[in-house]
Backbone as CSV, one residue per row, in Angstrom:
resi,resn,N_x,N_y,N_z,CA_x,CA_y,CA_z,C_x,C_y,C_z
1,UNK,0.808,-12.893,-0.103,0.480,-12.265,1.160,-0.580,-13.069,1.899
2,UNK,-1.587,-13.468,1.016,-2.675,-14.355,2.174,-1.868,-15.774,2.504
3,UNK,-1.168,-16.389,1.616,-1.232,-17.507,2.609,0.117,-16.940,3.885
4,UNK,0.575,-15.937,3.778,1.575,-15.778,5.048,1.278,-14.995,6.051
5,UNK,-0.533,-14.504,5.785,-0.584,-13.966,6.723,-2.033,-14.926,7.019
6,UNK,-2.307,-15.700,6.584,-3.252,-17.245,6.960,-4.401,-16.552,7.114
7,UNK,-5.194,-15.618,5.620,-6.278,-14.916,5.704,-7.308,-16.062,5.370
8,UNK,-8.672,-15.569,6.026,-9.451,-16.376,5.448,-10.281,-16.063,4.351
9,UNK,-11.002,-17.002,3.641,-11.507,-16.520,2.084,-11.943,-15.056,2.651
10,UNK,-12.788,-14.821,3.498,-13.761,-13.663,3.636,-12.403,-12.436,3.762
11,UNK,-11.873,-12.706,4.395,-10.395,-11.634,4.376,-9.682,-11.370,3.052
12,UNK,-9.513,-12.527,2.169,-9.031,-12.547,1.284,-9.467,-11.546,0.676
13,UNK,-11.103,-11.904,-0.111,-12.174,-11.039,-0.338,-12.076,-9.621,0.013
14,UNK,-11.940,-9.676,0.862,-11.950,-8.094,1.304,-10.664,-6.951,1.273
15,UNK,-9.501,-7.748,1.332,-7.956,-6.946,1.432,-7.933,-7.069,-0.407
16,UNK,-8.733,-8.276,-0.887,-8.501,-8.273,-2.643,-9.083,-7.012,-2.460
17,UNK,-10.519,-6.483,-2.939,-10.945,-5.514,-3.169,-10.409,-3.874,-2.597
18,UNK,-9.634,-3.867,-1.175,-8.984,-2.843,-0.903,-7.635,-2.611,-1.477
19,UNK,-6.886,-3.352,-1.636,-5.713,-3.101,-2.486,-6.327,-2.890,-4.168
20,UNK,-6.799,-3.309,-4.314,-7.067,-3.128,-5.815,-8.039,-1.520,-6.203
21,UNK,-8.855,-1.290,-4.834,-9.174,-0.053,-4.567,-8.427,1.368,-4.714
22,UNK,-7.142,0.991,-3.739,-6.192,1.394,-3.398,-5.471,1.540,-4.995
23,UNK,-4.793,0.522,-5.672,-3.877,0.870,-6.851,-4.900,1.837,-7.482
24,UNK,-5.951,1.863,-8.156,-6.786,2.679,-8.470,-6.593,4.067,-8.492
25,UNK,-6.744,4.244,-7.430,-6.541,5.539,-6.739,-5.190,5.902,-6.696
26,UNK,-4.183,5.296,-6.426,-2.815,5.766,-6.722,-2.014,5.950,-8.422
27,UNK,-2.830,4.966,-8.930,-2.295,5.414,-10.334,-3.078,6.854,-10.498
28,UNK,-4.121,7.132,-10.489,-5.259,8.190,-10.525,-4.908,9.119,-9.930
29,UNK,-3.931,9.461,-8.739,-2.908,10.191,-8.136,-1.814,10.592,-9.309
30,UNK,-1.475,9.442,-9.163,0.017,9.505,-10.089,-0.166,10.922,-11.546
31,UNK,-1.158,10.360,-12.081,-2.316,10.680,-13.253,-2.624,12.110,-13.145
32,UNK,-2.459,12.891,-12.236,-3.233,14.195,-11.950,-2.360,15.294,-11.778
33,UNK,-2.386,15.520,-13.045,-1.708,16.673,-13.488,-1.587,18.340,-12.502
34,UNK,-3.119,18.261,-12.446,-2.985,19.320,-11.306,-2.578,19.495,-9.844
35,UNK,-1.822,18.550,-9.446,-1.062,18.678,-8.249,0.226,18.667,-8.656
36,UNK,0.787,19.316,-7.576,2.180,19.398,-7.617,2.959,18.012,-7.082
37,UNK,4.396,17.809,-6.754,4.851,16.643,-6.353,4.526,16.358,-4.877
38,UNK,4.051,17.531,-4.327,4.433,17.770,-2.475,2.808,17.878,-2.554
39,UNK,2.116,18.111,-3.235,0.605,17.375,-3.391,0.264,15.886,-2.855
40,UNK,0.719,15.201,-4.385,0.832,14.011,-4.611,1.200,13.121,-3.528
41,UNK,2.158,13.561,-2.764,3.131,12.874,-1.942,2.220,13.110,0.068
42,UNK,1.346,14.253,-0.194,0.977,14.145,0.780,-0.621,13.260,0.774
43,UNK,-1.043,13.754,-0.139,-2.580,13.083,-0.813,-2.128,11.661,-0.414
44,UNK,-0.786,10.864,-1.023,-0.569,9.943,-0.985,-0.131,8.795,0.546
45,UNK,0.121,10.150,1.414,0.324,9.396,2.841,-0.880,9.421,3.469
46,UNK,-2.219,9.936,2.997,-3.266,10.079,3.682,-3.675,8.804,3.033
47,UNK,-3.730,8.563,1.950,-4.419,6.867,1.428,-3.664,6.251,2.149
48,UNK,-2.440,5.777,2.409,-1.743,4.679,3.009,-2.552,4.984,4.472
49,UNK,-2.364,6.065,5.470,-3.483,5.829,6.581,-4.760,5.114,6.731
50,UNK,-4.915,5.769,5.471,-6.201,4.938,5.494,-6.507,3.280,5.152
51,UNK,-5.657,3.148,4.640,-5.694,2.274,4.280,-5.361,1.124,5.507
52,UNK,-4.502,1.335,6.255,-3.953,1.320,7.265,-5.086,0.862,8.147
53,UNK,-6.292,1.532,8.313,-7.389,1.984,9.598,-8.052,0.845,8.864
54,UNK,-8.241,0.648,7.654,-8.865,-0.647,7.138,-8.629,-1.573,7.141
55,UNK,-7.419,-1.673,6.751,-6.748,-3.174,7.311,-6.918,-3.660,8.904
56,UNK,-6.620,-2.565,9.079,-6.579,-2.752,10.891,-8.560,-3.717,11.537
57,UNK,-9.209,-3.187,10.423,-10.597,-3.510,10.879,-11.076,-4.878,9.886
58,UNK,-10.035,-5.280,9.385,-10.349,-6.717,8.132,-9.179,-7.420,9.332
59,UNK,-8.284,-7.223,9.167,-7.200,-8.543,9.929,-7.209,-8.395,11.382
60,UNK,-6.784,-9.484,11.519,-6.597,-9.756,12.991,-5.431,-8.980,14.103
61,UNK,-4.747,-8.927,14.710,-4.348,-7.910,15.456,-2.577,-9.086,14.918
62,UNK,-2.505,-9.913,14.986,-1.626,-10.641,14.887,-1.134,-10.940,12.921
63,UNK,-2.479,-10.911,12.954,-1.891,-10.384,11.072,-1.537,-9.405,10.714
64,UNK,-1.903,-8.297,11.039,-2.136,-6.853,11.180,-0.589,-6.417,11.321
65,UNK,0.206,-6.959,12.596,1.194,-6.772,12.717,2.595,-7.798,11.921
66,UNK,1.663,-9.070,11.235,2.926,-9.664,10.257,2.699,-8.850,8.919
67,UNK,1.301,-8.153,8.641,1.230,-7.349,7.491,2.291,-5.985,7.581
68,UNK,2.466,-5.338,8.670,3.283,-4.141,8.770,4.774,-4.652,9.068
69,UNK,5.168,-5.484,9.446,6.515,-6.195,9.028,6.798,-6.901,7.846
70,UNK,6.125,-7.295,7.037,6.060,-8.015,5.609,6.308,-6.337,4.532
71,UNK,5.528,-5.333,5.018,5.927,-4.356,4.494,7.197,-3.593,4.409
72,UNK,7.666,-3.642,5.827,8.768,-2.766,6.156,9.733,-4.043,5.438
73,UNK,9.872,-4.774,5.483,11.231,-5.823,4.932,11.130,-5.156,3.049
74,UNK,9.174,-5.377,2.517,9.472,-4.541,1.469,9.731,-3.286,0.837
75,UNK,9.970,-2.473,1.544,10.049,-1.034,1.441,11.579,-0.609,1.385
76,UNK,12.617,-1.408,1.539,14.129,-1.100,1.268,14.040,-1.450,-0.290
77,UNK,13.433,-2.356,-0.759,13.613,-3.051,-2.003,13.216,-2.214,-2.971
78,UNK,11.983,-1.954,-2.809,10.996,-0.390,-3.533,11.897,1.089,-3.885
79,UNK,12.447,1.059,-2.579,13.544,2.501,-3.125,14.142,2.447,-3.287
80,UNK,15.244,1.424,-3.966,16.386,0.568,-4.041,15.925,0.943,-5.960
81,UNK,14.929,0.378,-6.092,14.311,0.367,-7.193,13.893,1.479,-7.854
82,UNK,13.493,2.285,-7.060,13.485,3.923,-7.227,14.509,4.590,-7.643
83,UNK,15.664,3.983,-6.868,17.076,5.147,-6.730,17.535,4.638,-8.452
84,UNK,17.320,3.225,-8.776,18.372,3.010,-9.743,17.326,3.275,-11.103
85,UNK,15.974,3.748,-10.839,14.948,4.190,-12.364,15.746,5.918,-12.298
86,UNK,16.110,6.461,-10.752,16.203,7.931,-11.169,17.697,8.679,-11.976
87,UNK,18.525,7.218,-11.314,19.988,7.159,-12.245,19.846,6.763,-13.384
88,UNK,18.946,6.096,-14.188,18.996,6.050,-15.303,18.037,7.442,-16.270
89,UNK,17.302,8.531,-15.675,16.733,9.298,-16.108,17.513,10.284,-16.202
């Protein structure tokens, strides 16, 4: 992701520590027994916002937007990947 979105070290630095923030917290989601699925799933669109509002204030307006297209190309692949873990369960 950094060299295609041509971050600089200090960016690097900083989207390292928020994604890695981020998995954290989503396994730790995942992890928490006391929510329900429609919990989880909403808890879980409020981190991606946020996450979102952060990025938006680390990258540039032009990265920002190859970061949210670099996503959407990955996000068919992800539930693609989903559909064929829930056919095998």
């Amino acid at each position: 992701m950094s060299s295609e979105l041509n971050l600089t070290s200090d960016q690097k630095t900083k989207v390292t520590t928020l994604m890695e923030g981020e998995a954290k917290q989503r396994k730790e989601l995942r992890n928490d027994t006391s929510l329900s699925r429609e919990q989880k799933r909403e808890k879980g669109q409020v981190m991606m916002a946020d996450q979102e509002k952060k990025l938006k204030q680390i990258l540039s307006p032009d990265q920002f937007q190859k970061w949210q297209k670099v996503r959407q190309e990955f996000r068919p692949r992800r539930q693609e990947g989903q559909s064929a873990e829930k056919k095998t369960e």
